[in-house]
N, C-alpha and C positions, 0 to 999 in steps of 0.2 A: 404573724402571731395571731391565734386565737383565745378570745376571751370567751369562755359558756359561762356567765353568771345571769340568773331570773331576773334580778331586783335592779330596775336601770338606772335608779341613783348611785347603786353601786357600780352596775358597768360602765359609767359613765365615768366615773371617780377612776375607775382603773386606768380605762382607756386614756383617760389624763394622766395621767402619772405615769403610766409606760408608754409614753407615746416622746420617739426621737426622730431622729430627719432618716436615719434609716431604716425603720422597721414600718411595714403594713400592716397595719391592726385591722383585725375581722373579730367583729361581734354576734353572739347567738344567746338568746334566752333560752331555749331548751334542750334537753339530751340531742333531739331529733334534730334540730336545728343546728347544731354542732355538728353531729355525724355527719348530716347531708353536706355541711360545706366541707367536707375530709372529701369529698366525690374530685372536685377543683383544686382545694385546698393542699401545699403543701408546708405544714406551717413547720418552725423552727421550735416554737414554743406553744404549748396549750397551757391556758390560768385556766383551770376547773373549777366549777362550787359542786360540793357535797348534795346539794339542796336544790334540786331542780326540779321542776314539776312532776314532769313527766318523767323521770328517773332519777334515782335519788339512793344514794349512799354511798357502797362497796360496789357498787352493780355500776355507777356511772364510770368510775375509776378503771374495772376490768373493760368495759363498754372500748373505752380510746382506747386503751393499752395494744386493744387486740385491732387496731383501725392503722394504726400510728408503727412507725417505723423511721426509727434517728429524730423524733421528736421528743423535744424533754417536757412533762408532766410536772405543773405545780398546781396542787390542791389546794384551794383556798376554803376556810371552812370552820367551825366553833374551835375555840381551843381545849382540843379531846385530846387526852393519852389514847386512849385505843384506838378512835380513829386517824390519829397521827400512824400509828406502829401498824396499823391495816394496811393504809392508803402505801405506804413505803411498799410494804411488804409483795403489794400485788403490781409494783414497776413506778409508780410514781417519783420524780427526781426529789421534790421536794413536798412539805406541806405547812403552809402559810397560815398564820392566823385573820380570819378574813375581818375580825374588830381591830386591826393595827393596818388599814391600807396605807398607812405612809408608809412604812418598813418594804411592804410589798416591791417595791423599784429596785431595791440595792436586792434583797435576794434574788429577783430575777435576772438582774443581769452576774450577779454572781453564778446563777446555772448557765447563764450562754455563754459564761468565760470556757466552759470546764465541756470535752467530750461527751456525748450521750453514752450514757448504759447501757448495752445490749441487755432486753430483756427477758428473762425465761419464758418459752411459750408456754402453753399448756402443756404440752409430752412433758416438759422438761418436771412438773411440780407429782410426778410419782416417782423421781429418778432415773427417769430414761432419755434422751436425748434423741431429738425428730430423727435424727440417723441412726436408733434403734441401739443404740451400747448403753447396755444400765452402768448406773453410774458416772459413766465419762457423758462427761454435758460440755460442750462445746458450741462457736460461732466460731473458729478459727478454719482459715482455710490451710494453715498446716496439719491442724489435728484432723480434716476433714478427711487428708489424702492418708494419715494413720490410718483410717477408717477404711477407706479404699481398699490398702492392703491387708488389710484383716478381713473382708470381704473376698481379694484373689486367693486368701491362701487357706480360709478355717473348712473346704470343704475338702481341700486335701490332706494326705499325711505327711505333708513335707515336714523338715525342722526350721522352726522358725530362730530366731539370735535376735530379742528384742534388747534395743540401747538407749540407756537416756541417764540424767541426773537421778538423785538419791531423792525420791518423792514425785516424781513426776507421775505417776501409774502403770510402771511396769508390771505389777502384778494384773490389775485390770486388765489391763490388754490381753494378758496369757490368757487372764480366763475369758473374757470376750472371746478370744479364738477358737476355745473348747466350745465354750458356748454354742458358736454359730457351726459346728463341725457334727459329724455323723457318729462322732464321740460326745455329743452332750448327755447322752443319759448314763453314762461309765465315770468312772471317778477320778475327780480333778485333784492332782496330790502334786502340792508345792513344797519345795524340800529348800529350804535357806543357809546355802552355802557356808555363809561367812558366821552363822550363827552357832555352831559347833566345833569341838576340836579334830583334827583329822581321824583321830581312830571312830569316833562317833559317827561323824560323814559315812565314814567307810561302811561302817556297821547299815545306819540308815538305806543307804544307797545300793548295797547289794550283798545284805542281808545276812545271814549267818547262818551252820550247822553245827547242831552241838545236840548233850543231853543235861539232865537237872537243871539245878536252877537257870543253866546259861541254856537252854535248851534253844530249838527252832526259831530264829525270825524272821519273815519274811522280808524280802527286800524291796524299797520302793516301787519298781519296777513291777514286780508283781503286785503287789496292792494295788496299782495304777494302770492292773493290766485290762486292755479297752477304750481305757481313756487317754489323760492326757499328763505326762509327768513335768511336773515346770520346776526348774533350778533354778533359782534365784541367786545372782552375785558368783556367777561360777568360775569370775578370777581370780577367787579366793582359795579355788581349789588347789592341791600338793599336786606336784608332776605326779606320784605314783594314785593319786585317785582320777587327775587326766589319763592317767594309761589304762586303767581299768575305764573307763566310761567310753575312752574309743575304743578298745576291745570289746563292747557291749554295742556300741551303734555298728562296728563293721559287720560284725559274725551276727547280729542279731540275734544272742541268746545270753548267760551270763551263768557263772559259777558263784555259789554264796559262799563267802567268808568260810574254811573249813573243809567245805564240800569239794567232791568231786561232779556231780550229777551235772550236766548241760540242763539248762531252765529258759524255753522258748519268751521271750521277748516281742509285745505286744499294745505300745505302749509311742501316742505320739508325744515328739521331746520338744518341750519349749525352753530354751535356755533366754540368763536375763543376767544384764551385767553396767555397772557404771562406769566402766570403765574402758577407755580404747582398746581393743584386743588384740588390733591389728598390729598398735604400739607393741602392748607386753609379747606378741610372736616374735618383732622384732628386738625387744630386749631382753628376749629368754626367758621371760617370768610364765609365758605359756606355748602350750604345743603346738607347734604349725598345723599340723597334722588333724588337729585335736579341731581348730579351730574351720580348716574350709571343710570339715565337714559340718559343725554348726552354721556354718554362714551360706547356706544354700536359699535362704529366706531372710533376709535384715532388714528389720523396724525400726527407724529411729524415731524416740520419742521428744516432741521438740522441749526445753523447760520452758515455767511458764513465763519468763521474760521474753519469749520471742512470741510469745501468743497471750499478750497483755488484753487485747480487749476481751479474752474469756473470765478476767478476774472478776467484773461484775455482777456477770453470770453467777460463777463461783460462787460468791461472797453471799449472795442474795438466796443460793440457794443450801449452802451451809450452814447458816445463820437460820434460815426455816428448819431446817433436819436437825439441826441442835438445840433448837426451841425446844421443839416437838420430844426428842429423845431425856431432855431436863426438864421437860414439863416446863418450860419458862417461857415469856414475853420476850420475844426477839428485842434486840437493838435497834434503834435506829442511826443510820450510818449516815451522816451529813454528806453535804455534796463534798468539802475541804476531805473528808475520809480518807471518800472516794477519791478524790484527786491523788491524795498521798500514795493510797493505796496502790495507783495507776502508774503512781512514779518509781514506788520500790522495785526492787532487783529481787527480792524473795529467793534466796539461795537455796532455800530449803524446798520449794518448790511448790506444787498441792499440797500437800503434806503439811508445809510450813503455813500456809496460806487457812487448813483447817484448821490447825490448832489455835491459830490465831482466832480467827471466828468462836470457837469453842472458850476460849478466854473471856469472849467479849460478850457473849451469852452472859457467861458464867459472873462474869464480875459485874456487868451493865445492862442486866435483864430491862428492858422499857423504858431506856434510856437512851439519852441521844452520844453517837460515838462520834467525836471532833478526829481532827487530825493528829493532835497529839499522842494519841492512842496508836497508830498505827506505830510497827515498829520500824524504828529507824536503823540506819547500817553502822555499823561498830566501825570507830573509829581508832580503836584502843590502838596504844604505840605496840609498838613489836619491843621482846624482850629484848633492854640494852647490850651492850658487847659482852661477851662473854667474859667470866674473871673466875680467877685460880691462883693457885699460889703452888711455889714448888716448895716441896720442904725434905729437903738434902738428907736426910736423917731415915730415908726410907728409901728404899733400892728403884732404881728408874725404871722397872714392870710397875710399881705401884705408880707412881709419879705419872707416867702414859697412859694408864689407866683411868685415873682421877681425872687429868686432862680431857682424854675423850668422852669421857663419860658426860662432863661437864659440855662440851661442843655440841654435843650425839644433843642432849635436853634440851640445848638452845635452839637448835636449828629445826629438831621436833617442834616446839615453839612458837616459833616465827615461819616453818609450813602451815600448822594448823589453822594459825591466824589469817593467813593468807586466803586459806582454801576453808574457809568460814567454815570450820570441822568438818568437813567433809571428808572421808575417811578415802573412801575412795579415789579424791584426786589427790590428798595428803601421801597415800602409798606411790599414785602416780610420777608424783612432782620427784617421792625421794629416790623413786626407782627401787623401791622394795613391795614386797606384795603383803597383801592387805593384812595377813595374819604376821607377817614379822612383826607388823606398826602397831598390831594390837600389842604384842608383847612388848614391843618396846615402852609402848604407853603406859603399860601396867607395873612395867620396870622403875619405869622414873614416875609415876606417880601421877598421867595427865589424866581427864578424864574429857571427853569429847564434849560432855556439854559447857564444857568453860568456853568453849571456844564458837559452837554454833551459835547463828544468826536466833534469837528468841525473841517470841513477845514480853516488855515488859509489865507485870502484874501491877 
């Protein structure tokens, strides 16, 4: 452990009070005198003062941050709102009031109970990530090797088959690919499968000939011609819009909606899907055929429960980007947060993990965020047994009807709940595809967000 406080009544006082049979305490009175011993030094914990001679405020705090690696940072120092919500904000685990040093013992060992924070380096505070992906900011060595493979395959025109959970950054990725590819100055056109009805898709995806008001449209594919077309969710797609989209990758050209005319095709294809493919080939929900030609290039995207220690990262630089976007004083997120934070399962994945932050902007600008706050996992019971009544007086088509209908809602139900609304493993589990479940839901009246994982307000 190191202590940098000027004032040696107080280092003195620290050094007492954090002082156990297993810890080596090293003392420095100045900025420079701390750095130099980081040379030897490999400490667990640094107590920082604000108030050092020779360096002093916001500049001592970046000073360690950028020295230090899996050491955790406690500020000690006046009792400031802003310089508490600074000192956070630029990697510090904690900040202490340096007029309450009795208090000081139990918060420090409550930071060396709890994991270090991976801290954003400098690249990371414009949104770019040392390994050069705007936006995807990472320390994980699963997303590192994502990155790898977006690196072997963006300077070609292979088809890429990116996979992962509903939030994890499958659209990032697509476009990172563009990005880094001979198609970055050509236009990036993403097309969201599951987000229209199939005559729409169709129309979208390749286009139309007509006159008056229905006149000419062009088709994705041409809009996107150059560049890069990304589909998003495309095991939502109907067999007859999978047959037209391999008849468009084999022949290389496409006919619009209407038309007769061949229309040259120019256009690298990124598809993107939550869902096992390999399964829906084998349970007929999609085209064999359809599919090894998508899968010539396969990204999977890990969620972010298996690349837990980039939450901090995340959180730390979410909570900056959503200040800045609200004009508001970031939060402060306690170490207990952070811990909770570390522990949740986050179904919902990045995704779920910003909105989170964006809540806690929103509701607890300059304020400090406890554990309670973080959201917790639904525990709610599963809809009890199913109940019906037969009633003799109506012919047994009605009666079987009413029955199923009844069974059909519960067990929609008691999936949804399982698959923390997740739509896409909800179709999975029932072995229907994604747009029958829409309609089903809309039939019996669920609505998706009753069931996903949220922050609560």
């Amino acid at each position: 452990m190191l202590i940098v406080e000027p004032a040696e009544f107080t280092r003195h006082r620290l050094r007492a009070a954090l002082r156990a049979p297993d810890r080596e305490i090293h003392v420095a009175a100045t900025a420079s005198e701390g750095l130099s011993a980081l040379a030897t030094l490999q400490p667990r914990l640094i107590v920082l003062s604000l108030e050092l001679p020779d360096l002093s405020g916001l500049e001592v705090v970046e000073r360690f941050v950028r020295r230090v690696d899996g050491a955790a940072i406690v500020v000690v120092g006046p009792p400031s709102v802003p310089e508490v919500v600074a000192s956070i904000r630029r990697g510090a685990s904690d900040y202490l009031n340096i007029q309450d040093v009795d208090a000081i013992p139990d918060a420090v060992a409550r930071v060396l109970e709890e994991p270090v924070p991976p801290r954003p380096r400098p690249e990371h505070r414009g949104g770019r990530d040392r390994y050069g992906f705007r936006q995807l900011l990472t320390q994980s060595r699963r997303m590192i090797e994502v990155f790898d493979q977006i690196r072997q395959v963006a300077h070609t025109d292979a088809t890429v088959l990116i996979s992962g959970e509903a939030g994890t950054g499958r659209g990032l990725v697509g476009r990172a690919i563009h990005e880094k590819s001979h198609r970055a100055e050509r236009p990036f056109v993403p097309i969201h499968c599951d987000a229209v009805s199939e005559a729409r898709l169709e129309l979208e995806l390749f286009g139309r000939e007509g006159e008056g008001d229905d006149g000419p449209r062009p088709s994705a594919f041409e809009v996107a011609s150059g560049g890069t077309l990304f589909l998003d969710e495309l095991s939502a797609t109907s067999p007859h819009v999978q047959v037209e989209l391999l008849r468009v990758l084999e022949e290389g050209h496409l006919r619009r909606v209407g038309g007769h005319r061949l229309r040259p095709v120019d256009v690298r294809l990124v598809a993107s899907t939550d869902e096992d493919l390999e399964a829906a080939v084998v349970a007929g929900r999609f085209r064999a055929d359809l599919f090894y030609q998508l899968n010539i290039f396969p990204v999977r995207i890990p969620p972010l429960r298996e690349r837990s220690k980039d939450i901090p990262l995340l959180i730390r630089h979410f909570l900056d980007e959503l200040s800045q976007v609200h004009g508001l004083e970031p939060p402060i997120l306690t170490s207990a947060a952070m811990k909770a934070a570390l522990a949740h399962p986050w179904p919902g994945n990045v995704r779920q993990l910003r909105s989170v932050c964006e809540g806690w902007v929103l509701s607890r600008a300059g304020q400090r965020i406890g554990a309670e706050l973080v959201p917790a996992e639904r525990h709610e019971p599963a809809t009890a047994g199913v109940s019906w009544s037969i009633d003799p007086t109506t012919t047994l088509k009605d009666n079987a009807t009413r029955v199923t209908e009844a069974i059909e809602r519960t067990y929609l139900v008691q999936v949804l709940e399982r698959c923390g609304g997740h739509l896409g493993n909800t179709a999975a589990a029932a072995g229907i595809t994604r747009r029958t479940l829409y309609t089903k839901m809309r039939h019996h009246g669920l609505e998706q967000g009753d069931y996903r994982t949220v922050p609560r307000r």
